[in-house]
ZALUMKE-746678 format. One record per residue (C-alpha): x, y, z; residue number from 1. Coordinates in Angstrom, 3 decimals. Each point is the difference from the previous one (the first is absolute). Last residue first. Example, Ala and Ser with C-alpha at 12.3 -4.5 7.8 and 13.67 -1.06 7.14 Angstrom:
<pts>
<pt X="13.670" Y="-1.060" Z="7.140" num="2"/>
<pt X="-1.370" Y="-3.440" Z="0.660" num="1"/>
</pts>
This chain:
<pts>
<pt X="99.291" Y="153.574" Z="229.001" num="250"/>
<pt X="3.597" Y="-0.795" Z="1.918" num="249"/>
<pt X="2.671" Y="-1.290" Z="-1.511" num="248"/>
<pt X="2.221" Y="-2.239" Z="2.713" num="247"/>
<pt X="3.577" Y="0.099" Z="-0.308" num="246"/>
<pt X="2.834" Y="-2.041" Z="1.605" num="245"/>
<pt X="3.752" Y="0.133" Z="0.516" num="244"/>
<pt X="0.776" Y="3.112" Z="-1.877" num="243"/>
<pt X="4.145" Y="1.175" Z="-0.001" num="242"/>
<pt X="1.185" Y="2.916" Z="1.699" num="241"/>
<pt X="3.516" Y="0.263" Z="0.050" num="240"/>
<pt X="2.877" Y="2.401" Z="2.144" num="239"/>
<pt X="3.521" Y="0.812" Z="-0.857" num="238"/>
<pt X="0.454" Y="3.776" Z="0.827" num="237"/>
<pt X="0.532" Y="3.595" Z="-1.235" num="236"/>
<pt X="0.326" Y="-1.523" Z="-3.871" num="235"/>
<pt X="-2.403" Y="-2.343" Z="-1.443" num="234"/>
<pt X="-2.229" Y="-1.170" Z="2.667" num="233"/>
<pt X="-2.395" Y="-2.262" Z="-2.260" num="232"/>
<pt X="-3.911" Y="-0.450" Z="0.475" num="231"/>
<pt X="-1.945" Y="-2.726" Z="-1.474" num="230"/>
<pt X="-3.513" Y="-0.627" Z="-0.628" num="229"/>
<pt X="-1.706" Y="2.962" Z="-0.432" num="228"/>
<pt X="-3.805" Y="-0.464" Z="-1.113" num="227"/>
<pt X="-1.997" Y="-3.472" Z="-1.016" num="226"/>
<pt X="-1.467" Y="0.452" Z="-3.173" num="225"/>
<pt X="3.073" Y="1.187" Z="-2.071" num="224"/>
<pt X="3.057" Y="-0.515" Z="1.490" num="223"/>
<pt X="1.665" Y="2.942" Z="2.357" num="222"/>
<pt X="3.729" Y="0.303" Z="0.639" num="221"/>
<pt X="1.941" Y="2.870" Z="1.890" num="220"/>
<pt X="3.554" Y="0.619" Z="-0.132" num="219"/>
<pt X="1.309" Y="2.514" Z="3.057" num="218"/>
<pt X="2.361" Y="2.307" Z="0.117" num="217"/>
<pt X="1.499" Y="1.597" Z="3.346" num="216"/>
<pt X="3.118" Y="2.262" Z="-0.181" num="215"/>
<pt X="-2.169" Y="3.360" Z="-0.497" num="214"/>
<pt X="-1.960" Y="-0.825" Z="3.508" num="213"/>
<pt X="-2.292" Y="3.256" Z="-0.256" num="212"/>
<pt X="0.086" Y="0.752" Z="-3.352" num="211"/>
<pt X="-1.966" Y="-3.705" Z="-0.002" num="210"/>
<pt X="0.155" Y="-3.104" Z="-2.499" num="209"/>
<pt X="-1.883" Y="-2.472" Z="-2.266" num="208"/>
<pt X="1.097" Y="-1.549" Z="-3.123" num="207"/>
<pt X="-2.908" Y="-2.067" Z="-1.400" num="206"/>
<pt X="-0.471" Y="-3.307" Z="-1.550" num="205"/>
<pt X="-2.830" Y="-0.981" Z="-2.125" num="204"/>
<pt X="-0.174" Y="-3.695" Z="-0.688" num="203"/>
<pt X="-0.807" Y="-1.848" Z="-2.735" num="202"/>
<pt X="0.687" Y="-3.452" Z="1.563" num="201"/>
<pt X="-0.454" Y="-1.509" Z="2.684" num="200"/>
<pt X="0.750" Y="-2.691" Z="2.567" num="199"/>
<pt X="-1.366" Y="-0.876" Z="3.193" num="198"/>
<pt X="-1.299" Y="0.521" Z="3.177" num="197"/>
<pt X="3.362" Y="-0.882" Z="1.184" num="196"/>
<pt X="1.756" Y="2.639" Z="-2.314" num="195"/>
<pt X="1.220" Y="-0.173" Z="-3.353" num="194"/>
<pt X="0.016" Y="2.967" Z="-2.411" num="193"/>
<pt X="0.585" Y="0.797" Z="-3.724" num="192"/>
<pt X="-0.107" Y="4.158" Z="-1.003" num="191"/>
<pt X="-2.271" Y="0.845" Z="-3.101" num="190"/>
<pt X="-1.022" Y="3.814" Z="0.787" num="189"/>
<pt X="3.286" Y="1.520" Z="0.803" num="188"/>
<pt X="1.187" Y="2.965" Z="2.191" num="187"/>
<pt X="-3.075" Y="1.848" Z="1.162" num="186"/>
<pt X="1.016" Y="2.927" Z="2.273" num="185"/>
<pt X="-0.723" Y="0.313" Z="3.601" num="184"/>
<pt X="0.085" Y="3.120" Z="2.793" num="183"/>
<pt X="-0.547" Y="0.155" Z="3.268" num="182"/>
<pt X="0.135" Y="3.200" Z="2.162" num="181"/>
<pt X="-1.405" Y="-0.880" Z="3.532" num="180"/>
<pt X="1.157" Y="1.955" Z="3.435" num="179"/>
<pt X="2.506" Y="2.950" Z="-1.428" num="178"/>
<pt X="-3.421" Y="1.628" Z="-1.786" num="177"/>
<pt X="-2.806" Y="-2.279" Z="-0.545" num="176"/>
<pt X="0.263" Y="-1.378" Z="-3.424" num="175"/>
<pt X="-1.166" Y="-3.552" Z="-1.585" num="174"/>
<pt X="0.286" Y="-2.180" Z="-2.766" num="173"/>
<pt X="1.607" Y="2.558" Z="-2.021" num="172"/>
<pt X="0.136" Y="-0.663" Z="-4.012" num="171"/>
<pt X="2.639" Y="-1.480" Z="-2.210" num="170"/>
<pt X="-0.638" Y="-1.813" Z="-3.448" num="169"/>
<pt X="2.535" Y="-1.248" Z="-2.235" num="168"/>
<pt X="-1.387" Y="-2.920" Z="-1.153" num="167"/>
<pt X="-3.646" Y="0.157" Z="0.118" num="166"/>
<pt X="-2.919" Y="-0.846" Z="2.380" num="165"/>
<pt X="-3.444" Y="1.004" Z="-1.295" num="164"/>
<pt X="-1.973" Y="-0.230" Z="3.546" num="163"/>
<pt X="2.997" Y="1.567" Z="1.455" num="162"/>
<pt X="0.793" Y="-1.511" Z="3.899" num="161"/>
<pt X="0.835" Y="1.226" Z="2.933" num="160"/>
<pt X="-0.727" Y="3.735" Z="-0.625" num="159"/>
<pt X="-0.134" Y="2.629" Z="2.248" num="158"/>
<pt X="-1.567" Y="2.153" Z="2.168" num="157"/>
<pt X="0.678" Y="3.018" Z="1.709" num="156"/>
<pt X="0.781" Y="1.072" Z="3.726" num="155"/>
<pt X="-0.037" Y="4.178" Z="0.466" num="154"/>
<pt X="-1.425" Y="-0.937" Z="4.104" num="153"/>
<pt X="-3.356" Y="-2.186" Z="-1.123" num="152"/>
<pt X="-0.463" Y="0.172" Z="-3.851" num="151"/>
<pt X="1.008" Y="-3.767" Z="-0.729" num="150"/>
<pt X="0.816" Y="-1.958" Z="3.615" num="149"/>
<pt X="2.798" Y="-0.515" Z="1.203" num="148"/>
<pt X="1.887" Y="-3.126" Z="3.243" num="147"/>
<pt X="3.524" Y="-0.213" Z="-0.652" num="146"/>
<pt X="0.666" Y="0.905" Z="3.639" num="145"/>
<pt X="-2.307" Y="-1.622" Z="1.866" num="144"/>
<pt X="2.271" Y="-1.776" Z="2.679" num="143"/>
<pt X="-0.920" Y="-1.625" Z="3.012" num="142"/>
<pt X="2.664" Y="-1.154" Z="2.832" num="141"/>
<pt X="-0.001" Y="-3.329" Z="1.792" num="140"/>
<pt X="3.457" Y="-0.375" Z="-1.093" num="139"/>
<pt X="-1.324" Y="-0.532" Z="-3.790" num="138"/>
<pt X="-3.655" Y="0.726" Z="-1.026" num="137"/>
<pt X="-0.472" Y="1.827" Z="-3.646" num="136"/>
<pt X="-3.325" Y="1.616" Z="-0.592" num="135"/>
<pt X="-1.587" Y="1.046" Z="-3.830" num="134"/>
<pt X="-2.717" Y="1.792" Z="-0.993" num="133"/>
<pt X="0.582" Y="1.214" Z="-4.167" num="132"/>
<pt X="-0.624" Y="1.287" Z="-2.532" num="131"/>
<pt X="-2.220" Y="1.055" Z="-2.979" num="130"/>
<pt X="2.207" Y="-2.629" Z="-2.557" num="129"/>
<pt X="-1.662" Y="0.227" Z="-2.967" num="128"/>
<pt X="-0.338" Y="-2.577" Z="-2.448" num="127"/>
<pt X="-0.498" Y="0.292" Z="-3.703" num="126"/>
<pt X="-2.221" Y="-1.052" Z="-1.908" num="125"/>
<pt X="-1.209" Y="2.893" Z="-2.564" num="124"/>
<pt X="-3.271" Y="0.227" Z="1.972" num="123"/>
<pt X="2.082" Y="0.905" Z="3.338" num="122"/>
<pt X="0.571" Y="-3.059" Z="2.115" num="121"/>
<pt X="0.129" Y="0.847" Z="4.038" num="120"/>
<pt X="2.384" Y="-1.502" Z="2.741" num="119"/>
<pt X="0.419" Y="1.020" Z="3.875" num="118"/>
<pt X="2.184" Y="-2.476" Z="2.098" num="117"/>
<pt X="-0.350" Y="-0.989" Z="3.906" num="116"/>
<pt X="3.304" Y="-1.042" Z="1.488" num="115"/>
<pt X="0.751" Y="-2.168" Z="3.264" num="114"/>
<pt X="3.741" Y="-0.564" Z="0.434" num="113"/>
<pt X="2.118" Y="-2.070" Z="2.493" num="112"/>
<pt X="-2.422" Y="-2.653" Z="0.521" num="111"/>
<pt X="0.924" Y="-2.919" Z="1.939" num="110"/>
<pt X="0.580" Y="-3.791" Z="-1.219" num="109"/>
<pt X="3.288" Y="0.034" Z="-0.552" num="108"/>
<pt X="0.198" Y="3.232" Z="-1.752" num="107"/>
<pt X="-3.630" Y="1.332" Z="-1.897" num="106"/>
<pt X="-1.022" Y="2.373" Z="-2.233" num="105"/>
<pt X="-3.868" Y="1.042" Z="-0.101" num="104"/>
<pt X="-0.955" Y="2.028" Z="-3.112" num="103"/>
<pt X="-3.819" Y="0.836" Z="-0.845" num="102"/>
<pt X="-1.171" Y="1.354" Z="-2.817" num="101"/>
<pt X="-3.285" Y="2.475" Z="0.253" num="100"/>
<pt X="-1.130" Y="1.008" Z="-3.569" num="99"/>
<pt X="-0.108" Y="3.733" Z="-0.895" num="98"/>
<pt X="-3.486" Y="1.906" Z="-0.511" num="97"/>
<pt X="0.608" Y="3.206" Z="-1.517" num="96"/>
<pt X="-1.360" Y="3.262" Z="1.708" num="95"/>
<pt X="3.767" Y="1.428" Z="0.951" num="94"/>
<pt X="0.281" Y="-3.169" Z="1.614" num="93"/>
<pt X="-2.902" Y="-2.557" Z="0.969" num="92"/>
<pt X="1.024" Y="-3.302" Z="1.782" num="91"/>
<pt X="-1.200" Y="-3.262" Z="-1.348" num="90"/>
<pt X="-0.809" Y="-3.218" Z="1.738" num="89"/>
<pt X="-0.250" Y="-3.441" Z="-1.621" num="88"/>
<pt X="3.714" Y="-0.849" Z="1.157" num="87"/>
<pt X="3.359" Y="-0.833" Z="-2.538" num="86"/>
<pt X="2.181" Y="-2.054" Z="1.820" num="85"/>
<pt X="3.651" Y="0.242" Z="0.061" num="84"/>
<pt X="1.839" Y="-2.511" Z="2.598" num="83"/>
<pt X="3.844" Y="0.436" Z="0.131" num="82"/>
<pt X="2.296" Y="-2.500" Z="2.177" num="81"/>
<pt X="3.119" Y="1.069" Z="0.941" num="80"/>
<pt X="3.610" Y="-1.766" Z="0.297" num="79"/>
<pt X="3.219" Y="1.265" Z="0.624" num="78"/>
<pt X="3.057" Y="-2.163" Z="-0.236" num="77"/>
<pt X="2.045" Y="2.986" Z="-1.873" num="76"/>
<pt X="-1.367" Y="-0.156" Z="-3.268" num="75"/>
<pt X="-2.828" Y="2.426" Z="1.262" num="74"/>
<pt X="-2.867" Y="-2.751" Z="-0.729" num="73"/>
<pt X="-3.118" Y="0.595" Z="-0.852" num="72"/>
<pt X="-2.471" Y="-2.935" Z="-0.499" num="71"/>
<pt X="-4.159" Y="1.434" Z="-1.192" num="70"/>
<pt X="-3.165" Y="-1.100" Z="0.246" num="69"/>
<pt X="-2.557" Y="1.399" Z="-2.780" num="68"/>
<pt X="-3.709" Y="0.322" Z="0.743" num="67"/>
<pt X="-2.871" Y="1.044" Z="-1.797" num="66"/>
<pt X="-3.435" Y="0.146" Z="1.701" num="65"/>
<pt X="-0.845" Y="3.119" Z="-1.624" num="64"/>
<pt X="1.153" Y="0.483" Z="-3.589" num="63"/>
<pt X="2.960" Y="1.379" Z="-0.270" num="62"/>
<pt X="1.623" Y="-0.460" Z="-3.472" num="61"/>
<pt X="3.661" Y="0.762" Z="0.010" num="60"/>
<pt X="1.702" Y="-0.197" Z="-4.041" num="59"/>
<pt X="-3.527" Y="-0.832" Z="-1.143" num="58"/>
<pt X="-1.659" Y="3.660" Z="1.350" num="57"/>
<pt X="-3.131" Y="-0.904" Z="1.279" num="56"/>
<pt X="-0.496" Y="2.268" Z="3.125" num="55"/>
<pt X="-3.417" Y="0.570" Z="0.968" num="54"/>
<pt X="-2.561" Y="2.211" Z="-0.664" num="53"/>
<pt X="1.109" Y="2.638" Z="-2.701" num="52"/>
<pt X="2.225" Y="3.515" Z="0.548" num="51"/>
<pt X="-0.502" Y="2.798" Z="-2.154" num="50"/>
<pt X="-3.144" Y="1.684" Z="1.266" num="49"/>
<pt X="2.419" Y="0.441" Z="3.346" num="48"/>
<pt X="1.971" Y="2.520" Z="-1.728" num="47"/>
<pt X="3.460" Y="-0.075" Z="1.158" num="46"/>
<pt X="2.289" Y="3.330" Z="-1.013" num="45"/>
<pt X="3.365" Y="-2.090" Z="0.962" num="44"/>
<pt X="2.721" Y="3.020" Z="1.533" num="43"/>
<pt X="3.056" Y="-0.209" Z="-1.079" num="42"/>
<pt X="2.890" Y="-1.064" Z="2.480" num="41"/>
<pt X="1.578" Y="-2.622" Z="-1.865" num="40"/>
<pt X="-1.662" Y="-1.108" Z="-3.070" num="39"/>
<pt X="-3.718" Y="-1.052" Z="-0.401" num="38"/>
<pt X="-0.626" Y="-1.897" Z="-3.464" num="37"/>
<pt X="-1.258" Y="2.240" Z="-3.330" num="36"/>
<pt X="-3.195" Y="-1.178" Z="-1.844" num="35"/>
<pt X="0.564" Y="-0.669" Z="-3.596" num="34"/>
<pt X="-2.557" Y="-2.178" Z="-0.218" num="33"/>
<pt X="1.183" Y="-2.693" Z="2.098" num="32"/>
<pt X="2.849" Y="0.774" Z="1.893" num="31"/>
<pt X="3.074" Y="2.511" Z="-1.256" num="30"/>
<pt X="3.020" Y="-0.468" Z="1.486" num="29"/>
<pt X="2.681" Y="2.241" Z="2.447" num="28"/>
<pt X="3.227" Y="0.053" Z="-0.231" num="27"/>
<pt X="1.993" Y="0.305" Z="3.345" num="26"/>
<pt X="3.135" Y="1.287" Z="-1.814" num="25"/>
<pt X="1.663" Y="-3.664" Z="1.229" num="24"/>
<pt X="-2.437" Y="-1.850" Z="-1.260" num="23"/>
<pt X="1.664" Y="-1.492" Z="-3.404" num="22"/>
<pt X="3.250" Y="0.713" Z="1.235" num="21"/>
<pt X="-0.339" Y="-1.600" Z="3.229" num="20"/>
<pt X="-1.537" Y="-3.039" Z="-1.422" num="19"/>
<pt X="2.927" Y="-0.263" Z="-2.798" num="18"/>
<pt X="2.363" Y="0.215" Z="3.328" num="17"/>
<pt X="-2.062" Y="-2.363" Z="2.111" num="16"/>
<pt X="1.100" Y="-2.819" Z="-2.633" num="15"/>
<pt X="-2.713" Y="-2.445" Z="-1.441" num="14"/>
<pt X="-0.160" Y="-2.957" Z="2.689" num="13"/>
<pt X="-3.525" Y="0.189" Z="-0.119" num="12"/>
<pt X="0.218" Y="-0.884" Z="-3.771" num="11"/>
<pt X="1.664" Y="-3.252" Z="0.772" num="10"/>
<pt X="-2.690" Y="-1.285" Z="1.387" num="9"/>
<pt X="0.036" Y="-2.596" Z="1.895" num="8"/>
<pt X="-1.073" Y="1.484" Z="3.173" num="7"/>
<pt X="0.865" Y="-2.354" Z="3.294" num="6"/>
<pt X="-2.092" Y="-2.056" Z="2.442" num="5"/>
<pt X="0.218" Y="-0.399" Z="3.648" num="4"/>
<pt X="0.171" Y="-3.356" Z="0.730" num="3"/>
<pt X="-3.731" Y="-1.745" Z="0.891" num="2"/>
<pt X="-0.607" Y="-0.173" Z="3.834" num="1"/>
</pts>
């Protein structure tokens, strides 16, 4: 099994406190054309004319077929194994046709969470995130919770991704009330990273977090034609996500 790798750059090591004051009024940023990114609660006045076929966006593309594989560890011993594939079905939300991504994690062989994942690119390019069916096994027990979907009990969508990503920008990623209230904010554009897939360079990395867990913070790094590659627990934790394999689809 290759070592797990590290990130090189010294720009991801840039203090939490500039972060904090840079985000900390929740500012929001423009995307392409002046068009305003969800924040908080709002609600996100969708037109389904606005949406294209596919998702193309260069930071995540999703063509069908695509698979990433995934090592998380917990820093604790813990090992996972994430498997994100991108499926040829779509699901239709408020009258826009999202792509179908499917997440299976795994411990030791067994699944401990099964996850299907709703996505849709706007004709400025960015991605939606339309929700959400997830189910978590442990102790022979179920669990949903987590589990939205855009316009169904006051849930909204969000934004994983800006199809114009700048410095400075913060958006929601997701927002159903006290269950799923993401939010992310772009913190640098030309990030170095190593993983076992490989290396790369101009890199966006993102700070994510949640109102609801206020000590967790998470960096997030996606490389240009292949999609997120690395996930760091900043604060609230000590967990990694590195990319072991990827597969484009087409």
């Amino acid at each position: 099994m290759t070592a797990p790798a590290t990130t090189t750059s010294l720009r991801a090591l840039v203090p939490l406190l500039a972060a904090a004051l840079l985000f900390a009024g929740g500012c929001g940023g423009g995307g392409d054309e002046g068009q305003a990114l969800p924040q908080g609660s709002e609600p996100a006045e969708l037109d389904p004319a606005d949406f294209v076929a596919g998702i193309d966006n260069p930071w995540w593309p999703m063509a069908p077929g695509s698979r990433w594989v995934y090592r998380e560890t917990d820093g604790e011993g813990g090992e996972q194994q994430v498997e994100v594939t991108v499926t040829d079905e779509a699901k239709t939300i408020l009258g826009i046709e999202a792509t179908v991504v499917h997440d299976v994690v795994t411990e030791d062989g067994e699944v401990v969470e099964n996850t299907f994942d709703w996505y849709a690119q706007d004709r400025n390019g960015n991605v939606w995130y339309l929700g959400e069916a997830t189910e978590e096994y442990a102790d022979g027990e179920v669990s949903t919770e987590g589990s939205w979907e855009a316009g169904v009990d006051g849930a909204e969508a969000g934004i994983i991704l800006p199809g114009s990503p700048e410095v400075g920008q913060a958006y929601r990623q997701e927002h159903y009330e006290g269950e799923a209230e993401d939010e992310g904010a772009i913190l640098s554009l030309d990030e170095w990273v190593e993983v076992p897939f490989g290396s790369f360079q101009d890199v966006l990395m993102t700070k994510d977090w949640t109102p609801l867990e206020p000590d967790v913070l998470e960096h997030k790094f996606y490389a240009r034609g292949v999609g997120p590659v690395l996930a760091l627990a900043i604060s609230g934790g000590s967990g990694r996500e590195e990319l072991l394999t990827f597969e484009p689809g087409g």
